[in-house]
Structures are given as C-alpha cells and as structure tokens.
N, C-alpha and C positions, 0 to 999 in steps of 0.2 A: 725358399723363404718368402720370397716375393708372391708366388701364387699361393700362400698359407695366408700373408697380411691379406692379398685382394679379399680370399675366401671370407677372411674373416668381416671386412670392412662390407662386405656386399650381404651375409648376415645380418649386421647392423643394422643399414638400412634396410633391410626385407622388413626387422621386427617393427621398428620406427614407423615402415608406412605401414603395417598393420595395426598398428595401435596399442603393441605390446608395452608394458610398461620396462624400462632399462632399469635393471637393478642400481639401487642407492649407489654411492662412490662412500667408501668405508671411512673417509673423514665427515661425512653427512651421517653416517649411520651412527658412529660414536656421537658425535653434537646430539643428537636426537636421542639417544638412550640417557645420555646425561645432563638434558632438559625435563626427562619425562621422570626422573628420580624427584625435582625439586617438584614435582604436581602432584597434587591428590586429587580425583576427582569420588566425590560420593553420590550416589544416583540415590535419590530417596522414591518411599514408595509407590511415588507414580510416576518414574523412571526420570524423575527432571535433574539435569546434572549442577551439580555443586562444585565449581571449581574453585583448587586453593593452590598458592606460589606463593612462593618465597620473594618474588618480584612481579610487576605486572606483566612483562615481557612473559614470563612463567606460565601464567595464569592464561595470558591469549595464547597459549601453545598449548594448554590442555583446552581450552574451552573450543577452540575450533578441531582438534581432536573430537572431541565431545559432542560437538556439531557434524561433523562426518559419519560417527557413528551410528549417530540418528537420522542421517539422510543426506548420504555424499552426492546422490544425484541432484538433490536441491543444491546444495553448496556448489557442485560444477556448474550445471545449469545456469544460474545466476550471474555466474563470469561468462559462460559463451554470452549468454546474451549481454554484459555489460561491454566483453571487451570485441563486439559483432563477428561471433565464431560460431553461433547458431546453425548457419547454412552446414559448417562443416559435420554436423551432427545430424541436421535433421533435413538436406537436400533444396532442391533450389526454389524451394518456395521461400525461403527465408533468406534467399539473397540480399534484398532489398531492407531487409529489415535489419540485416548486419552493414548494407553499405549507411544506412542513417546513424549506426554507432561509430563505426568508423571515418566518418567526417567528423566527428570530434576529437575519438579515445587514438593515440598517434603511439604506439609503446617505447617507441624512439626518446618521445618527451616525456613519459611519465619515466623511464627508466631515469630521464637526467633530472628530473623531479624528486626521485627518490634518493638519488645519490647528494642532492642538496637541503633535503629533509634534516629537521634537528636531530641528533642523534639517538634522542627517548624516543623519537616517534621510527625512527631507522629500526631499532632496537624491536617493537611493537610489529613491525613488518615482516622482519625477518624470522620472530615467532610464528607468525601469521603463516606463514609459506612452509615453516618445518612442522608445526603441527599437523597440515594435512599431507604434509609429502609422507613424515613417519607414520601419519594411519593408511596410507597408501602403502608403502613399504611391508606393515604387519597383518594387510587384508589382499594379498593375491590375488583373492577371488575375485576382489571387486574392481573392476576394466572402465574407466575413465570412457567415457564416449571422446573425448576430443584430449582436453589438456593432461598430458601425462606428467607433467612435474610444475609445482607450481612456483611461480617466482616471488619475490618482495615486493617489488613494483604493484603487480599486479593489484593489489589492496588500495593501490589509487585509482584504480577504472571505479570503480565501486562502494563511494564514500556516501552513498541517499540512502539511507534506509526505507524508505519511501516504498511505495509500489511501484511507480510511475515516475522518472527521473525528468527533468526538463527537457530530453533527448528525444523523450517519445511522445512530446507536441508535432514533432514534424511528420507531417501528414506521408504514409508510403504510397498512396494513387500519386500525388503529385510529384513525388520526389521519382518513379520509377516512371511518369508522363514525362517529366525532364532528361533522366539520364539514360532510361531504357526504350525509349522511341514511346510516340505515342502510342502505339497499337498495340506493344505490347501488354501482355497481363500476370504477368507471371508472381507480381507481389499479392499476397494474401489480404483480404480487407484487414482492419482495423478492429473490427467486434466491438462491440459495447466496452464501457469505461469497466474495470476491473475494479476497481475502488468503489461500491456501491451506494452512493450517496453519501459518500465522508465518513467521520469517527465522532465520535463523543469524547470529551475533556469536562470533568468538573473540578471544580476545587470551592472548596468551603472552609472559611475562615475560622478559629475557633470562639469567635462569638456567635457562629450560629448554629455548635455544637454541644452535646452535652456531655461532653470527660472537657471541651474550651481545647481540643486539641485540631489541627487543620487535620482534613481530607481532600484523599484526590481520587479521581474515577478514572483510571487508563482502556481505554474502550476502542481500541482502532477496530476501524472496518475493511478487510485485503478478502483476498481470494484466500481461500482456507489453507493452510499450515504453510503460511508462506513463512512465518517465522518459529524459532524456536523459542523456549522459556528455559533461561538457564540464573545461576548466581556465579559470579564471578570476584572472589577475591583475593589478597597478595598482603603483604609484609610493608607494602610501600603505601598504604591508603586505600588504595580500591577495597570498594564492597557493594558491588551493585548485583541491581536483581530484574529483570524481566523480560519483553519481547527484545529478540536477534533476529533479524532478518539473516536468511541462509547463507552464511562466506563472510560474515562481517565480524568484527573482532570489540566492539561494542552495544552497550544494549541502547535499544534505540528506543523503547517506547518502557519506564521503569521508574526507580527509584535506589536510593541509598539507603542508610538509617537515620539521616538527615530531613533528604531532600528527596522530593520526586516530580517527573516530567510526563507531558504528556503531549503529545505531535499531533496537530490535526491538519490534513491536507488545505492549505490558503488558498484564497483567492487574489492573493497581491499578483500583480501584473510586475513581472520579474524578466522577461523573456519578450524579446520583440522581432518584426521582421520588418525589412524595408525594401522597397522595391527600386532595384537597382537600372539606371538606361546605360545600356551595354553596344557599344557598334564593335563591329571587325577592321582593323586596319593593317596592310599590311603583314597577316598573317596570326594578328594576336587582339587578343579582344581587351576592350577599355572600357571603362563605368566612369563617369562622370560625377564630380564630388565639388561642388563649389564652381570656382574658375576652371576645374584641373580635369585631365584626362587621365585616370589612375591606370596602370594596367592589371588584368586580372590575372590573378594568381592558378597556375595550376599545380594538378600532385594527383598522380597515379594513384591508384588506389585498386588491390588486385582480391577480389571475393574469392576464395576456396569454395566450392560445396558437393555434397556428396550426391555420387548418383549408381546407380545399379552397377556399374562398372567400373567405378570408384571414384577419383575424384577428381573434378574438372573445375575451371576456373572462369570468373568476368573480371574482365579487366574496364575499369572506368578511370575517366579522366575529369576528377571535381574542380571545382574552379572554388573562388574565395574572394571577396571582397574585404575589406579591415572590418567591417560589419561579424563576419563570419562567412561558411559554404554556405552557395546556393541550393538552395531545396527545394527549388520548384520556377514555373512561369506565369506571371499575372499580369492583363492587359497590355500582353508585347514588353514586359520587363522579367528581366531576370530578380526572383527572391532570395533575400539573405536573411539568415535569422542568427542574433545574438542576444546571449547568457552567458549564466556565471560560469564560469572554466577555472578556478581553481581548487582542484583536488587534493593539495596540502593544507589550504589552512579548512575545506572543509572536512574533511578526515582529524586533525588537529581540533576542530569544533566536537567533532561528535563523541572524539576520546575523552576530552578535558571534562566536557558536563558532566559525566556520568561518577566523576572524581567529586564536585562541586558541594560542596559540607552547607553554603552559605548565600543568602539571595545576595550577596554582593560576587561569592566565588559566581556564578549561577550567569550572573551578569557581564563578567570579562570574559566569559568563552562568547558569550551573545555580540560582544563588542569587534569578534572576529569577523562579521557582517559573510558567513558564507554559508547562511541557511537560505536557502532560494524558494523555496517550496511548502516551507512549512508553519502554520504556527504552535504557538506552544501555551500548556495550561500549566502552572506552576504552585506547587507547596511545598513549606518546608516547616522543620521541627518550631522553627522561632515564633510558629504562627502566622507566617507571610504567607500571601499568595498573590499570583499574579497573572497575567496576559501578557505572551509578547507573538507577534505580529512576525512573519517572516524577514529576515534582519537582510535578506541582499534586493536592496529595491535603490535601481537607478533614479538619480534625481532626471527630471527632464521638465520640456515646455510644457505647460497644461494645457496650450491653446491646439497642441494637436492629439488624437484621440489613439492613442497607442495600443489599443484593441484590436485595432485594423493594422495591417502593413502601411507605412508610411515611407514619407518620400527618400531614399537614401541619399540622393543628389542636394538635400539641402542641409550645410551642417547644423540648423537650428535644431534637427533632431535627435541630431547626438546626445549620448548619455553625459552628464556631468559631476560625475562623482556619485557616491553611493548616500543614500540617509543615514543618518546614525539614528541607536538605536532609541533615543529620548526623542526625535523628528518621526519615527513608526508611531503606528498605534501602542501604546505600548501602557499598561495599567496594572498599578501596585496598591493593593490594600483597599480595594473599593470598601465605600460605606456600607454597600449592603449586604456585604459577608459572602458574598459568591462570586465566583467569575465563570463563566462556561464556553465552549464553542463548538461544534458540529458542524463547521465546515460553511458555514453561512458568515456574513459580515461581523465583524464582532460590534458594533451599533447598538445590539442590545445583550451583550453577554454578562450583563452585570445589572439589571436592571435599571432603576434611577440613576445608578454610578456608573451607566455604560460611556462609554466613549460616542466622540459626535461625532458623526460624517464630516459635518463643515469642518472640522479643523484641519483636515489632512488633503493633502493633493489625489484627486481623483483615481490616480493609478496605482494608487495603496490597493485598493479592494475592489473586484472587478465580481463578487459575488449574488446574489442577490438572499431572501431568507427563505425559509426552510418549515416545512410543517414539523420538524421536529427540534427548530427553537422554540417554537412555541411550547412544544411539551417539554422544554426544559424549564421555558418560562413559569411553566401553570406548579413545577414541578417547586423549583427554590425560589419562589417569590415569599415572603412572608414566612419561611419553615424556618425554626432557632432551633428544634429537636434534632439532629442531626446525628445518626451515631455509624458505627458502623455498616452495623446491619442493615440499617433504614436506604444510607447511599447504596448497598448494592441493592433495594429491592428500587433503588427509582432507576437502577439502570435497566431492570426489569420490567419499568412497571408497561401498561399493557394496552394504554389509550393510544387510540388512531385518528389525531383531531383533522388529518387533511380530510375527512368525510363529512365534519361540521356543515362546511356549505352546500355542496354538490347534492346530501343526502337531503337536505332540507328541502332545495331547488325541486329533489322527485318527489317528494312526497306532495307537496303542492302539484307540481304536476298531473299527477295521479288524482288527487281531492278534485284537477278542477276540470274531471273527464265528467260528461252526465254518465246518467245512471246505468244509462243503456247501454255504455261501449263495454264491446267485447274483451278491449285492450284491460278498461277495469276490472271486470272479471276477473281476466287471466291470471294477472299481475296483483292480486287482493292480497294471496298469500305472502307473497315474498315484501310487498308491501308491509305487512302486520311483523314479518319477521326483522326488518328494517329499524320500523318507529320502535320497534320493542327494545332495537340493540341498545348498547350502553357505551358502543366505539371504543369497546377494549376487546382484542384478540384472545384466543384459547384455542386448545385443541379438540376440545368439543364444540365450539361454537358455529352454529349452521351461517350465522350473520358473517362473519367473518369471511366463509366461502363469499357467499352471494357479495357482498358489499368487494371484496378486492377483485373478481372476476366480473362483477360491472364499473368498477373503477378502471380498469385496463382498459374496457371498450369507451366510455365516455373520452380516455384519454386521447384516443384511437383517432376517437370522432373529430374532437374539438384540434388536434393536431391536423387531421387533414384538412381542416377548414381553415388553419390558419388565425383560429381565434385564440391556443395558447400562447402564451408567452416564451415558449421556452419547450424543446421537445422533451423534455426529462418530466417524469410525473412528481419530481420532489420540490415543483415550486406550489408555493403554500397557497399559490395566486389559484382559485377555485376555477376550473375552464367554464367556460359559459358556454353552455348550448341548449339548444332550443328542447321545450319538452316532450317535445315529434321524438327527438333524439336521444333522449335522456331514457324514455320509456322503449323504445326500441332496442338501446345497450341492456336494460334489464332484461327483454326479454331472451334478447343473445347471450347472455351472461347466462341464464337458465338451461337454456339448449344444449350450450356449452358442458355445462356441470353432468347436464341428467346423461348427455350422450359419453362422458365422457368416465362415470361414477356412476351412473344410475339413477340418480337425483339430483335436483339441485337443490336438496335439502340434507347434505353432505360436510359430517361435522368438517372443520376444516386441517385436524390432526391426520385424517384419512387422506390428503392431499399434499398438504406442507412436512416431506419428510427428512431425514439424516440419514446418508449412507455412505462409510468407506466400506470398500470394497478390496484395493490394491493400493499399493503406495505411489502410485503412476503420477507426474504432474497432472496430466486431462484425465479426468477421470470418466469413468462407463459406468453408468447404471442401469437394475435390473429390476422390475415391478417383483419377479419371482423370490428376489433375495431379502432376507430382514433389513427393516430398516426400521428408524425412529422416529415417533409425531414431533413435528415440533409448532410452536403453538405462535412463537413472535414472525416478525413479515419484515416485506424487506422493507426498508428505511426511508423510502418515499412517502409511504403513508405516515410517518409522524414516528414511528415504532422506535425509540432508542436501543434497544437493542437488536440488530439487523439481521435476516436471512432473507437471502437475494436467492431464488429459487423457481425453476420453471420446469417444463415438460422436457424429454429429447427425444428429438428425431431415431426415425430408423440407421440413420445413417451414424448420428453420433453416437449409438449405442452397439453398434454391430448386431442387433437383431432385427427379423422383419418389423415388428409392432411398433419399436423403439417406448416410450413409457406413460402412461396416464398422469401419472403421479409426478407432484413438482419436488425437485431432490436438486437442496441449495451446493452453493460452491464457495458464495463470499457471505460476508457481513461481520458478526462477531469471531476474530478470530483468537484473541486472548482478549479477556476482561481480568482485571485488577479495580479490588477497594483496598485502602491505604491511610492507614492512622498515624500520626507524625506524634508521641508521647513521649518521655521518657526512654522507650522502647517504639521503635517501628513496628505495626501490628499488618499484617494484609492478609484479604482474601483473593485466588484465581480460580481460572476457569484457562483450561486451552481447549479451543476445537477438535473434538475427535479425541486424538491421544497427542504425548511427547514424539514417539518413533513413528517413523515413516516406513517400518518394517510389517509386514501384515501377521508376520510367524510370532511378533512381540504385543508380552502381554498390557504395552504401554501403548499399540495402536488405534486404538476406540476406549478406552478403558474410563476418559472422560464425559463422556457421550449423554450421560444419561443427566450429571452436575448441568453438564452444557446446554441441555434441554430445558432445566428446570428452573437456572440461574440460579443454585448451590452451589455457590464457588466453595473452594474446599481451604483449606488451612496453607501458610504460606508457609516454607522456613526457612526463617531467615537466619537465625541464630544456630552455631554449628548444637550448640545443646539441643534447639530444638530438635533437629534431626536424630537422638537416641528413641529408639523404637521406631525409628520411622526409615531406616535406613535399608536399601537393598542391597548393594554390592560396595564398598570401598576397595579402590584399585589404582596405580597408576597409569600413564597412558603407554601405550602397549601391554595390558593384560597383567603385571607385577603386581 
C-alpha cells in the first residue's frame, strides 16, 4: 500500500515538473459546467465575441473564456510577465526583468488583498480564474508554458490596461548593475518604447455636430493585437463594448450605450525616485531619514528560469526603504522608486467605469484616484464631454524637481496626500465643442477653452507637444459639421505637418547653392519632387518615401549634434541643422531608397507594408510572402493614425537577407468612431483580425478596412447581430 501511494505521489510530481496540466477536481468541473449554462457567447461575422449572463460575474467567465479562445498565449503571457514568471518560460535572459516585477507583485499580499476585497469584486475574480481554468480543462491540446491553473488573486497583479505599467519605468541595466554585480550582462536591453508616440482621443460636443449628438474617437496606439474587441453584457447593467487587453476582465479602451472612454498614455509625473545615504553597521545597513537611522529592510526573492536542462534558479536579496525597493545606484547612493500600489481599488476603478450610464456616475469611479498612468477623453449620451487628467498624482514641494531622483534623507520630499480630482487638469464642457489628446500636454486640447499650464503644479505634466496636436489642432478648430463619417476620416486624414519646417529650411538650402554646384544638380530632382508635395502620405506617393527616409537622417544628424531637444523624432520642435547637412541627409536618403528599392523614386506603398504571418507574440517577416501597402507612417511625423514600421535584420528574421521592406508592429491597433443618440451608433477597425489563430478565417480578415480606414459596422444591439451572426454557443462548445 505504501509503495502504490509513494508510486503514485512521485507520478504527481513528475507530471507537475513537466508542465502537465492536473486534471480539474470534479467539484471545479461541475461549478464550471454550471456557470457556462448561464453564458451565451455569439461570435458575429468577423468572429468578435458577444458575451451575455445572467449576472456580471457570468458574463467575465464567458468573456475571458472567449478571450482564451482567441489567444490563450496572450492571455498567459501577460500574467508571466505581470506577475515576473517570464524567465520561467522564456530562460535566463528574462531574469531581471521578472526580478523588477517581483519587487513589487508579492502573491502573498495580493492573495490577502483578495481575500479582503468586497465581495462583487471577489465574485468578478473568481469568474475570472474559472473561465480560463474551464477553457483549459476542454482544450487538452493547448499546454500552458508556465501557469497551469489559474487563481482569483491573480487578476490583481494585473489591473493597467495600459502597455506599459509604472513597473516597467525601472530601468533593467541599472537594476541588474545593482543586484547582479556590475559586470554582469545577462538582462536584455530595454528596446524602443512599445507605445509609439501615444494614442489619439477626441470627443466633440454636440454643438459642433450635425444629428447635435456627441462623438468620440477611440484610437490607441500598442504593439499590434495586444488587445481584444469583444461586447460584454449581463442582467445586472453591464453592456460594454470595445478594446480588452489580453487576461483582463474589463474593457479598457470603449464605450456603453451611454457613455464612452478613451485612455491616452499621460505625462503626469506619478512615480518618483529618491536617492537614498545607506552605511553598514554592525552587520545591517541604514538609510538616513531626517534625524533617524532607519534600518533597511530585506526579503529574499528567488527567480526560477528555464534552461536546456531544465530549471534552475537566482536567489537575490532586495532591500527596501518606506520609499519603496532599491533599483539601482547613483552618485554612491542607493535608489528607491515609489508609486501607486493599490491593486483593489485600481481593478475596482476600471470595472466600475465601464458600468457608468452618467458624467456624474463616470466621475465617482474617477474619485477612486487610482489611475496612475493615464489620461482620459470623455462623451456621453447627455451631450457632455470632457478631459480628465491621470487621477493618482501625489501632492508634493514644487521647489524640488521631481523629474530627477531626489533627496530621500530630507522628509520635505515626501508625498503628501493625493490631488483630487477638481485640483487635476480636469475640463467639462469646453466652449469650443471639442476636447482632444495624443499624449502631449492637454494646454491645448480644447483650443481657446484649453486648460493653462499656470494653474497647476508643475508635476501634473512632464510632457512636452507633438506634431500631431497640431494636426488635431488644424483638424477641429472652427469645424460645426461633424458627423460620423467625417470623425472617422479625420482619424484618417493624411497630412504630415512635422515637415512644415525642416522641408522649407532644404529647399532654401538648395535655392541658395550657385549654379554651378554639383550637389544642385544632383539633388534638382528630388528637390522638385519635395516643393511639389502637399505633406500628406499615400501609397503611391514618391514624396512620402523621400521626405520620411530623409527625416530619419536629419533626425540622426541633429541628435548627434546635440541640437534636438529631445531624442524621440515626435517633438514638433523642427531640429536645426546646418544646410551642409540637411543637403547631405537628402542625398543619403536617396542612396538609401535606390540601393535598397532601386530608386529613390519608390511609391512609398512598395515599402510601408502589413504582414501576419503566425500568431507568435515577435513576429518574423518575409520580403517573399504577400503582404499589404499601407499608406499612414508612424506618428512622429504628425500622422494620427499610426504605423510604426521598419526593416529587419538577418537575424530577426531567421533568413540571410533579413528584409528591404519596412513591415509595422505598433500604432493603430483598434480604432473606434462613436455617436452618443438615442441609440449608440459606432464604427471599428481591429488590426489584422479578432483570432490569433493563423488556420482562422478571423486572422487578417480585417487587413484590408485597416489599411484603408473602412472601419466596418459595430453591433451593438443583440438585433443587430441577425444576419450577421456566425456561431451561437456556450462556453464549452454546448
């Protein structure tokens, strides 16, 4: 008997460390067959799911079902990396970047977090956990890289809908210079920002419409299908509809039949670090606070990560000041960085809005002050619209500059309670019928009715503007026509004003060669093809090539020189350089094109392409495989609607050539237009397809709207959906 139990218990564990999944426990199987009774999910015909329950608890238990279906590697993926389990999937390059989440995400407390949660929201969680356990349970085939059963908790590592959580400001060279000896190198760089120059939000009032009804523009910019498009509603109120970031049980960037939102990455200064003086005494190390010698706190912290032999482990020893973990060393002090750390009432924030019928409802989930990151563009059926401002912003001293780490040893710099949300930027019902944001200051998002700089304390908005306020500027200044249609073609539309200056600067340049220079000559052509543009993009257009592949290099120049302002080419500030150099970026711009295309007279659709290939998070591309023109650029040049898109390497693509052709990743990944009437009206667009499946005929199926910015028919109404329906089903296949 005894050597049957061992046998069996050593089974167990064999399957366990292989990563088997343990069959359900038959009181989890019945709960789950007799949640999936109360769901309907209806996929209409461009496979976007429709979820319906009898309660909202219901409703998040098909809907991330639903979400699984369409791509449970996203949906895991996003927890390894929320709750830093990464390394254990993907091997020890990603050590370091699972010990930066785990200096905050502690499962210990989020489990006694949960267990103190109000019971609606308990309730919400615990769907959350059996909707993907029971699609785990009736899809065998599909093998979990890491997490084999998922918990309730868990839904609190994971409350940003965001790209970019306040977690992944901390720098991983410095944090792995501090914890992993200097010399080592083992953390992977950082890469470019994933969020490609921000999102677009509009809302227009209905005075300066023609039904007199508001409009809103939902327009984020992520790395492509980072979220889903689903409608989620229930018997208890819910009826929302738009972008889910993958594992999240709310819709994060949408609308109701009310009301609709819109997120745009902030620039409020939310997040700070301070440099802490640290001595040894005695065996244990102190940081200095005032008068006092604090001692520092430590706490093991043990990485898992996988390696050809399976899996091995770093053990680190973090430290912690009341500030927060140390995360790095500067000028012989230890850094501390602290942010918002509340996971309940920010999960509590992002369920409530999407319930909110009313700019008053709309305004007490706001008052929960635990949005850290975001601002928001706001309309609603009553005709309101508004701005608000990322709502967790510590008060603090204005006389020190909170950009920079500051001193932790002096309590002046302590935080001192939070702004409420009428002390934000925060603007209702502007006179001049519009509010807008793109990730730039909001100073001018409402025109004459913008909000001023002077009224607010400087560490509101650490952002600076944007060549693509301006083309929102040029866009709703003075327009009363406003109709549907019209908002989605200004999300469209196709001017590139950041070339206003820089393009004027060469052509003088060029006017004031003599006659005789060679460089004249040369450069005559591409010159004439220049003055002729009109700075609006196409897939035809030769200018479009030439002018963005000599914008790279001028940015190139003037960056090395130290004359821009800012290393990002989406400051609207024109770089100044000399006409020696201006004329030389053209000519490398040409070189570039002809060696690289055969001309540098090369419509620019033959270059700016669309291509899924596989449903893989990094994707591979291939010059030999179909792909699609696409005609908008990415968002630095002014372009509201975004493709962030370049060449790849041999190495990124697993072939020798690697590719000529630039084939995007980020910018537009859902767009939504939105009529607030008697009836809610909208039009979308998702990147690519709904499924992450390549065999489904819902993989690229959008590709061609997406290109074209034909957003297609929304339905929101379950009527709408007769004739348009493909599968009605519960979850588990019934």
């Amino acid at each position: 008997m005894k050597k049957s139990l061992i046998l069996i218990a050593a089974l167990m564990l064999s399957t366990l460390c292989h990563g088997e999944k343990i069959p359900a426990r038959s009181a989890e199987r019945t709960r789950w067959v007799a949640e999936a009774k109360d769901v309907t999910i209806i996929r209409d015909d461009w496979g976007v799911a429709h979820v319906y329950g009898k309660t909202d608890a219901d409703t998040v238990f098909g809907m991330i079902y639903a979400q699984s279906e369409d791509d449970f590697n996203r949906v895991e993926t996003n927890y390894l990396n929320a709750m830093g389990l990464l390394a254990e999937a993907e091997g020890e390059g990603k050590v370091y970047q699972d010990l930066r989440m785990k200096l905050f995400i502690d499962p210990e407390v989020l489990k006694k977090d949960y267990a103190a949660s109000p019971e609606w929201l308990r309730k919400l969680m615990d769907a959350f956990a059996d909707g993907v356990n029971f699609y785990l349970a009736k899809h065998p085939e599909v093998k979990p890289r890491v997490i084999q059963h998922f918990e309730p908790w868990m839904a609190l590592s994971f409350t940003e809908g965001s790209i970019g959580g306040d977690m992944e400001r901390v720098d991983l060279k410095k944090l792995e210079a501090f914890y992993g000896g200097r010399n080592s190198v083992a953390a992977l760089p950082e890469g470019t920002d994933p969020e490609p120059g921000g999102s677009n939000g509009i809302a227009i009032a209905p005075s300066n419409t023609v039904q007199h009804h508001a409009l809103l523009l939902i327009n984020p910019h992520t790395s492509f299908f980072f979220r889903s498009e689903l409608q989620m509603v229930s018997g208890e109120g819910l009826d929302a509809y738009g972008a889910v970031t993958w594992g999240q049980f709310f819709i994060y960037q949408g609308f109701n039949d009310r009301v609709g939102w819109m997120h745009t990455t902030s620039g409020v200064d939310a997040v700070d670090e301070y440099l802490e003086t640290v001595h040894r005494q005695d065996g244990h190390d102190y940081y200095k606070y005032g008068d006092e010698e604090r001692p520092v706190v430590e706490k093991q912290i043990i990485v898992p990560y996988r390696t050809e032999h399976g899996m091995a482990e770093k053990k680190f020893t973090a430290y912690y000041t009341h500030h927060g973990p140390v995360i790095g060393e500067q000028d012989g002090k230890w850094m501390t960085i602290r942010m918002m750390q509340e996971p309940v009432k920010a999960l509590t924030q992002s369920y409530l809005r999407i319930k909110a019928k009313t700019y008053k409802d709309y305004l007490q989930t706001m008052e929960l002050e635990a949005n850290s990151s975001n601002n928001t563009i706001y309309a609603d059926a009553d005709g309101r619209i508004a701005y608000f401002h990322g709502n967790f912003i510590p008060r603090r001293d204005t006389k020190f500059d909170f950009t920079k780490p500051v001193d932790g040893s002096d309590p002046a710099t302590e935080w001192r309670g939070l702004l409420s949300v009428e002390e934000t930027p925060h603007l209702l019902d502007p006179k001049s019928g519009y509010v807008f944001n793109v990730n730039d200051s909001p100073w001018n998002g409402a025109g004459e009715s913008s909000l001023r700089k002077r009224d607010f304390p400087a560490y509101v908005e650490t952002g600076r503007e944007s060549a693509r306020g301006l083309h929102a500027m040029r866009l709703l200044q003075g327009k009363k026509d406003f109709t549907l249609d019209s908002l989605m073609a200004a999300a469209y539309d196709s001017y590139l004003p950041w070339f206003i200056k820089p393009l004027a600067a060469l052509t003088r340049a060029w006017a004031s060669l003599p006659a005789s220079s060679e460089t004249k000559s040369a450069l005559a052509g591409q010159i004439a093809v220049l003055q002729g543009w009109d700075l609006r993009w196409g897939v035809d257009s030769v200018a479009t090539s030439l002018a963005i592949f000599w914008g790279q290099e001028i940015t190139k120049a003037a960056i090395a020189s130290g004359s821009h302002p800012a290393s990002h080419e989406d400051e609207f500030v024109a770089p100044s350089v000399p006409d020696d150099v201006a004329l030389k970026a053209l000519a490398t711009a040409s070189d570039r094109l002809t060696a690289d295309f055969g001309s540098w007279q090369t419509p620019w659709g033959e270059i700016n392409r669309f291509q899924r290939l596989t449903g893989d998070i990094v994707q591979r591309f291939d010059d030999a495989k179909p792909s699609t023109p696409m005609g908008f650029t990415y968002s630095a040049w002014g372009s509201l609607a975004s493709f962030a898109a370049r060449p790849y390497t041999a190495e990124e693509t697993g072939r020798p050539s690697g590719t000529k052709k630039w084939y995007g990743t980020a910018g537009n990944s859902f767009v939504a237009v939105v009529e607030f009437g008697d009836k809610v009206r909208a039009r979308a667009v998702t990147a690519g397809g709904e499924s992450g499946h390549p065999q489904s005929p819902h993989f690229k199926d959008q590709v061609e709207r997406y290109s074209t910015g034909n957003l297609r028919e929304v339905y929101f109404y379950r009527d709408q959906l007769k004739g348009h329906t493909e599968k009605e089903y519960h979850p588990g296949g019934s």
